[in-house]
N, C-alpha and C positions, 0 to 999 in steps of 0.2 A: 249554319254551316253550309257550306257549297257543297260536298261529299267527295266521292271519290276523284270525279273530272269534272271538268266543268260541263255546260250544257253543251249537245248538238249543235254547231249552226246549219238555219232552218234552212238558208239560201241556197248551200249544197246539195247539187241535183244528186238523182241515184247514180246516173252515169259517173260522175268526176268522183263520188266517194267509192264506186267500184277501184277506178283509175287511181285514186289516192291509195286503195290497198293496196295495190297492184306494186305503190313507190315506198310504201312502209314495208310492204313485205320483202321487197327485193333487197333493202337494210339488213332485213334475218337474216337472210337469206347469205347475204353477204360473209356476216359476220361469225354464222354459224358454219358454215363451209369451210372457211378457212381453217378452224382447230381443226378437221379431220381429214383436209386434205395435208397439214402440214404433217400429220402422224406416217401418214404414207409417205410423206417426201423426206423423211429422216432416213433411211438406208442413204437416197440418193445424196443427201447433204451429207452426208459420212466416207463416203466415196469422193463428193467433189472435194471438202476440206479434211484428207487424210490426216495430216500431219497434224489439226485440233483434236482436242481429247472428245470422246463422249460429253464428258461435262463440261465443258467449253459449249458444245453444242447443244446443249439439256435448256440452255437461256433462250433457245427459239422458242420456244414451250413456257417457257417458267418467266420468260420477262416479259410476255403477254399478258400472263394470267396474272401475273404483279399489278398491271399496269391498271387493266381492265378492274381488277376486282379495287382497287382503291381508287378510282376513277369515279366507280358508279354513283354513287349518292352524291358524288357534288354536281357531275354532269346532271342527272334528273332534276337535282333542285335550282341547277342555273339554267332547265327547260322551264323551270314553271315563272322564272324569276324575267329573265328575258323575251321569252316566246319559245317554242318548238321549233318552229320552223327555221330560225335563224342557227339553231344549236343544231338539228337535223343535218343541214346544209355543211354545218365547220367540221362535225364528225366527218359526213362522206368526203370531203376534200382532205381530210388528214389521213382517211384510212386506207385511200387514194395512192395517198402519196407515200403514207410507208409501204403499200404494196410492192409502189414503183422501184423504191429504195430494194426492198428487198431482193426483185426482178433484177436488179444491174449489181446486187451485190457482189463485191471483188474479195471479201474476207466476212468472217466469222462475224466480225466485231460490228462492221457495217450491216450485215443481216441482222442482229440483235438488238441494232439502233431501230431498222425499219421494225421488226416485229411491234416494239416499245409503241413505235406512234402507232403500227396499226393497233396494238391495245386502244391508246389512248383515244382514237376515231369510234370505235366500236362500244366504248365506254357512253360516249355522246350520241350516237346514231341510235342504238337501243330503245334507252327512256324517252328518248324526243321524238322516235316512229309511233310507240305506241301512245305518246299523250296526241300526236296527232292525227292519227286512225281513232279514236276514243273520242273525240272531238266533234266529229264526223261523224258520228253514229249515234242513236237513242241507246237507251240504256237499254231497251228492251234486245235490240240487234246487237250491242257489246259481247256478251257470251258467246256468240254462235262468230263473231268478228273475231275476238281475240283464238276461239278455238281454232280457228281456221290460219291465223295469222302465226299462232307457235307449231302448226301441221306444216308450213311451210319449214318453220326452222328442222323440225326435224324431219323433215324431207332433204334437207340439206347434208345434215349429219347421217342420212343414211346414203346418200349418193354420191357424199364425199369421197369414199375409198375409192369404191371405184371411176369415177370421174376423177379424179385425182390420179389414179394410176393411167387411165388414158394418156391425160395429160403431159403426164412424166415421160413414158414408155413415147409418146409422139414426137415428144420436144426436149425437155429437160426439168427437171426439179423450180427453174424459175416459172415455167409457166402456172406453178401451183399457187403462184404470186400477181403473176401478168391477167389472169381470170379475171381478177373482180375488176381491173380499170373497163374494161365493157361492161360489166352489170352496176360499177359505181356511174358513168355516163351515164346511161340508159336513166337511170334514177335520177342523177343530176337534171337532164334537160326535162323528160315528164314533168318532176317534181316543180321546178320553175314554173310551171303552167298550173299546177293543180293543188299545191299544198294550198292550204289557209292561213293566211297570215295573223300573225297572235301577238300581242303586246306583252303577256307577258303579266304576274302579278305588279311589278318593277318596286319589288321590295327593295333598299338600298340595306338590306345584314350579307354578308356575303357568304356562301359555304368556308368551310376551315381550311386551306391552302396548306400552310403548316402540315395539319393533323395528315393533310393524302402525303407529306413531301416524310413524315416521320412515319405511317406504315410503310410505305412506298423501301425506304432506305430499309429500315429495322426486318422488312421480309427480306429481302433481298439481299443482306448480311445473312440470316438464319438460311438463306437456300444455297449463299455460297459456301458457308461453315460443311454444311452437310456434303455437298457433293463434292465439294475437294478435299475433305477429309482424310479420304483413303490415300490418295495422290501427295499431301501435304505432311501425310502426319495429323495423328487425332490427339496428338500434346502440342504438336507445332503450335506456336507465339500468336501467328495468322490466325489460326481457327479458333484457338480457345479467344482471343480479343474478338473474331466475329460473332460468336456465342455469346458472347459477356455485352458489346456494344447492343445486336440488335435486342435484348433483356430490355437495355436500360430506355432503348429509342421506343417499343414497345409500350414498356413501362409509363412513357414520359405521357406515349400519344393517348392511355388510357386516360390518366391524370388529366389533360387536354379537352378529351374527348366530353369528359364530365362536367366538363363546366363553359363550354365552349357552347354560344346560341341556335348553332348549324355544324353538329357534330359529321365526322366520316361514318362514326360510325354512336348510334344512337342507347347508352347503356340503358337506359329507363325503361328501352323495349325488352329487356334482361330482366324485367321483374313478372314478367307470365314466364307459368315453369315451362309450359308446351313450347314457348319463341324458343327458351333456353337450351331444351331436351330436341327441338327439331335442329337448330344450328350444330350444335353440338353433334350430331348425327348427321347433317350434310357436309363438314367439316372433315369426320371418320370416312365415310362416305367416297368424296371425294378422293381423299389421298390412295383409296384402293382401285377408284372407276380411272383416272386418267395416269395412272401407273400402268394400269391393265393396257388400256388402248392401245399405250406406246410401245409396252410388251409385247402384247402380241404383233404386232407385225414387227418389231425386229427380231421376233422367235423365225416366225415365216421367211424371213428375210435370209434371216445368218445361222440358223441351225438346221430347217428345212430348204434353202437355199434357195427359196422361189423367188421368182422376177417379183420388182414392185405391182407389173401389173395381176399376176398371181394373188400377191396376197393381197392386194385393195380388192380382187374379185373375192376373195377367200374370207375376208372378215364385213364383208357388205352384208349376209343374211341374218345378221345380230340388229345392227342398227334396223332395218326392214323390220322385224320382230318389233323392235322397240315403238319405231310409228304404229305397227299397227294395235297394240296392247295398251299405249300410253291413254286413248280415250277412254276404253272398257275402265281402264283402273281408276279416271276419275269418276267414273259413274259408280264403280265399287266402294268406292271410299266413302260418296256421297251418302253410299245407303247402307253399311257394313262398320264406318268409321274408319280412320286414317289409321290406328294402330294395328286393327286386324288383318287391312290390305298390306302393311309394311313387312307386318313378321312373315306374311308367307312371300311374299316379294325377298327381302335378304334371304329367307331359307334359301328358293331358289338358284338367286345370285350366289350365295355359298356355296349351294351344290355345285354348278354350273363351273365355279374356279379351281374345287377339290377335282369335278372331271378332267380338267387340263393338268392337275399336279400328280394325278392316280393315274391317267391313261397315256396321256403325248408321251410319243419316244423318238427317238430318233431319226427313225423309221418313216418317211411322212406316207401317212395314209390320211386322207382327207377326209371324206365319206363317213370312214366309221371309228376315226380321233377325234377330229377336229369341227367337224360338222355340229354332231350333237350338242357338244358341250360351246360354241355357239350358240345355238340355239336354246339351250338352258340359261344361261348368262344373260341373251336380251329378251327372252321373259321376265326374267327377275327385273333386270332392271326398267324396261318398261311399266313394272307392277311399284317400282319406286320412285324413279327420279322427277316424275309429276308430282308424286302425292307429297312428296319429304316437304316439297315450297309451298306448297297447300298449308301442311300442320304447321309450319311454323308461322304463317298469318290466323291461323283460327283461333288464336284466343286474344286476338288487338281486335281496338272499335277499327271499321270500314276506314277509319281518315287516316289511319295506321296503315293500311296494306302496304302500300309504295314501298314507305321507308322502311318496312317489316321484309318485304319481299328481297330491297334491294341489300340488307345487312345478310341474305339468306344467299342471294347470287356471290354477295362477296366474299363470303363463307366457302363456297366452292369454289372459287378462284385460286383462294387461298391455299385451301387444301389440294387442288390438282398443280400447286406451284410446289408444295412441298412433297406430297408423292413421286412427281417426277425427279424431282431432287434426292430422293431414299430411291428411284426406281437405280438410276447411276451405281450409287455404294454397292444395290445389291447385285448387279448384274455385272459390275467391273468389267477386268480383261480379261479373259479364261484363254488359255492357249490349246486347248482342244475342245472336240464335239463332245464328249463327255462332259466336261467340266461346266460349257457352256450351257447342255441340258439340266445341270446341276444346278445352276445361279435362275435359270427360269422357273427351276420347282422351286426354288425358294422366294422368287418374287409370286407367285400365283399364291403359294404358303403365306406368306404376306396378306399380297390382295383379299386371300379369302377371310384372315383373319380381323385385316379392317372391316372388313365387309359385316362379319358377325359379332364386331364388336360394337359396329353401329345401329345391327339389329338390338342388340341388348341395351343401348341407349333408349333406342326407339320403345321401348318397352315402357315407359314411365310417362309416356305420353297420355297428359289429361284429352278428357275428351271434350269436343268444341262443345262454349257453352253462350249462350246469349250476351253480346256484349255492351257494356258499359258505356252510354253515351249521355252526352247533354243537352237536354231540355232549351226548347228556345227561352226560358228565362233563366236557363245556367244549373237547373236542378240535372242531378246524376241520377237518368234512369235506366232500367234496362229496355232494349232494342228487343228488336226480332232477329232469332238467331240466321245465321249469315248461311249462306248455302254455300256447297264447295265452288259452283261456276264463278260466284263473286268472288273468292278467295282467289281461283285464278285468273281472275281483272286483276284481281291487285298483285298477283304475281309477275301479270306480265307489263303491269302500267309502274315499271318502277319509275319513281320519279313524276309521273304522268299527275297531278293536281293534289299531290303532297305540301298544300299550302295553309293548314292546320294546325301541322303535327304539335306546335306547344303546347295550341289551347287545350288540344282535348286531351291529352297525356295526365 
């Protein structure tokens, strides 16, 4: 077996594998930015397209996370399949180019189309930065590489608000778009000088094309059912056929998936109960974390009235929390276990959404509402949303992480595609401040109930156990148990030398 990624090439000096991170990180960087500078730019896209509904608008959001989350495992496996480098390149040029799209967008429908490709670029630029950074480096320097290399992503997600409200407040809601065409250049021309050129295993099985084009539709029916529900009629002819179709398209792509040689999404890895009980929990997870996000700043927005650049200042000190907690909690998990660090991570997080549905009033007081319970929110979730992608590879052999990692990314794609879609239903039209304070305690009542409902998943998580590999003559023995740092190799290498997965399954 080759293992996780292939080997280091020797001939890359330290200086250009610096410079190489430098262009895989700017990818994160990219691509993690953009979900939280668009959460801030939804006031302003609600003001420019007045006349669209809310859920009209809710697909900025939700037709990214569509895209991206059923993208992922085939873009990774058509990096190991082709090369990295070439697939690196196609992402940053398509996610380029929906930026741009969405920069000159003239309607709703045309921002929705750009969001899509930029899904679709981000889908491809992810797994193909890090099987390239991974490439580049010994295995010894990997852990301290990759740590540093998802520091940057959430460096992103905590500077997004407020860079993002700059942004807006200097210019307009497009430049929350216009941003990345200078740091996708930047990347583009470095990268041309410095990536490593890679051949690619050039297996001729293809990923399932079908299987992304049947999640892809069958979500995307389930988020339209939901959020035009209230607006349509919950018996309307429309919604119960969009309920009934995405079932059956769902249904089909399981069916598909099973028997398919390069599934989207991989059931087999469904037979460790940990993969099962961690998805299952980032899935819960999810629908309550980017519900929240979106919430809260259109709470800040339209019930406390604060400018965009307000509340991108106002909810920056959660994400900050989150970077700086997310290392301590994989070091606690390493030595504590993944279940002990989660329940008091959700407790947290629970508290943290009960303090916004018990304290926030109308009234905005910042300081002593709004502040703490911030601050309680991105402890928890900094004490979680590391470790959830951890447990859910800890009980697959090492040639497993990728495809374990990337079925766990799509999992929360998923779920913050259909959170956002139940964020709409709950928060509808209220025609006063009362009413409106009413529909956001009942979304935090929500959030906090996902949130603890995915704690009590989390609860039935086995604990990592040495796993099951094979002998170079084909005999099943047990390994040496996997430590959390490799877990998060293979959390952040989705896709990254996932060129096994049959044999060893």
């Amino acid at each position: 077996m080759t293992g996780l990624t292939p080997a280091p090439d020797a001939s890359v000096s330290s200086r250009r594998r610096r410079t190489i991170f430098v262009v895989t990180a700017l990818g994160a960087f990219m691509a993690s930015l953009d979900l939280s500078i668009v959460n801030v730019a939804f006031p302003a896209l609600e003001r420019a397209f007045s006349h669209d509904t809310r859920a009209s608008l809710s697909w900025v959001i939700t037709g990214y996370s569509i895209i991206f989350g059923s993208l992922l495992v085939v873009a990774g496996r058509t990096a190991d399949r082709i090369g990295s480098r070439r697939v690196f390149f196609f992402g940053l040029g398509v996610f380029c180019l929906g930026s741009l799209l969405c920069g000159v967008a003239p309607s709703v429908v045309t921002l929705i189309i750009g969001r899509v490709i930029q899904g679709a670029g981000a889908a491809a630029v992810l797994p193909a930065s890090l099987g390239l950074l991974l490439t580049s480096y010994s295995k010894e320097q990997r852990s301290q590489v990759v740590a540093l290399w998802g520091g940057i992503g959430a460096l992103a997600v905590a500077t997004g608000p407020s860079l993002g409200a700059l942004l807006i407040t200097a210019f307009s809601w497009r430049a929350a778009f216009y941003v990345n065409l200078p740091v996708g250049l930047i990347a583009w021309l470095v990268g041309r000088r410095v990536l490593v050129k890679s051949s690619g295993t050039g297996s001729t099985s293809s990923p399932d094309s079908p299987g992304v084009a049947l999640l892809s539709v069958s979500l995307g029916l389930l988020v339209l059912a939901i959020s035009e529900g209230p607006s349509w009629g919950w018996s309307n002819a429309r919604i119960i056929a969009g309920f009934v179709l995405a079932a059956f398209l769902f249904s089909t792509f399981l069916f598909r998936s099973s028997r398919h040689p390069e599934p989207v999404l991989d059931l087999r890895l469904f037979h460790a109960r940990s993969f099962s009980v961690a998805n299952t929990t980032a899935l819960l997870y999810s629908m309550g974390f980017f519900a929240m996000l979106l919430g809260n700043i259109l709470f800040l927005t339209s019930v406390w009235h604060y400018s965009v650049l307000r509340a991108g200042l106002a909810v920056t000190p959660g994400p900050l929390v989150v970077a700086v907690v997310s290392g301590t909690a994989g070091k606690m998990a390493g030595r504590y276990g993944f279940r002990r660090v989660l329940m008091v991570g959700f407790s947290v997080f629970t508290l943290g959404l009960l303090w916004y549905l018990w304290r926030v009033e109308l009234t905005p007081h910042y300081f002593s509402l709004w502040l703490p319970g911030t601050v309680i929110v991105g402890l928890g979730i900094g004490l979680t949303f590391p470790v959830i992608s951890a447990a859910a590879v800890s009980s697959l052999e090492p040639s497993r992480y990728s495809v374990g990692s990337a079925v766990n990314q799509t999992a929360r794609q998923v779920g913050g595609a259909l959170g956002v879609a139940i964020l709409v239903v709950i928060l509808g039209t209220p025609t006063t401040a009362a009413q409106a304070l009413g529909n956001f305690r009942h979304l935090w009542a929500y959030t906090a109930i996902l949130v603890a409902a995915a704690g009590l998943v989390a609860a039935f998580l086995g604990k990592p156990h040495p796993p099951v590999v094979a002998s170079e003559n084909g005999d099943l023995v047990v390994g040496e148990a996997v430590g959390l740092e490799e877990m998060l190799d293979g959390e952040m290498a989705v896709g990254a030398g996932d060129r096994e997965n049959d044999a060893t399954l």
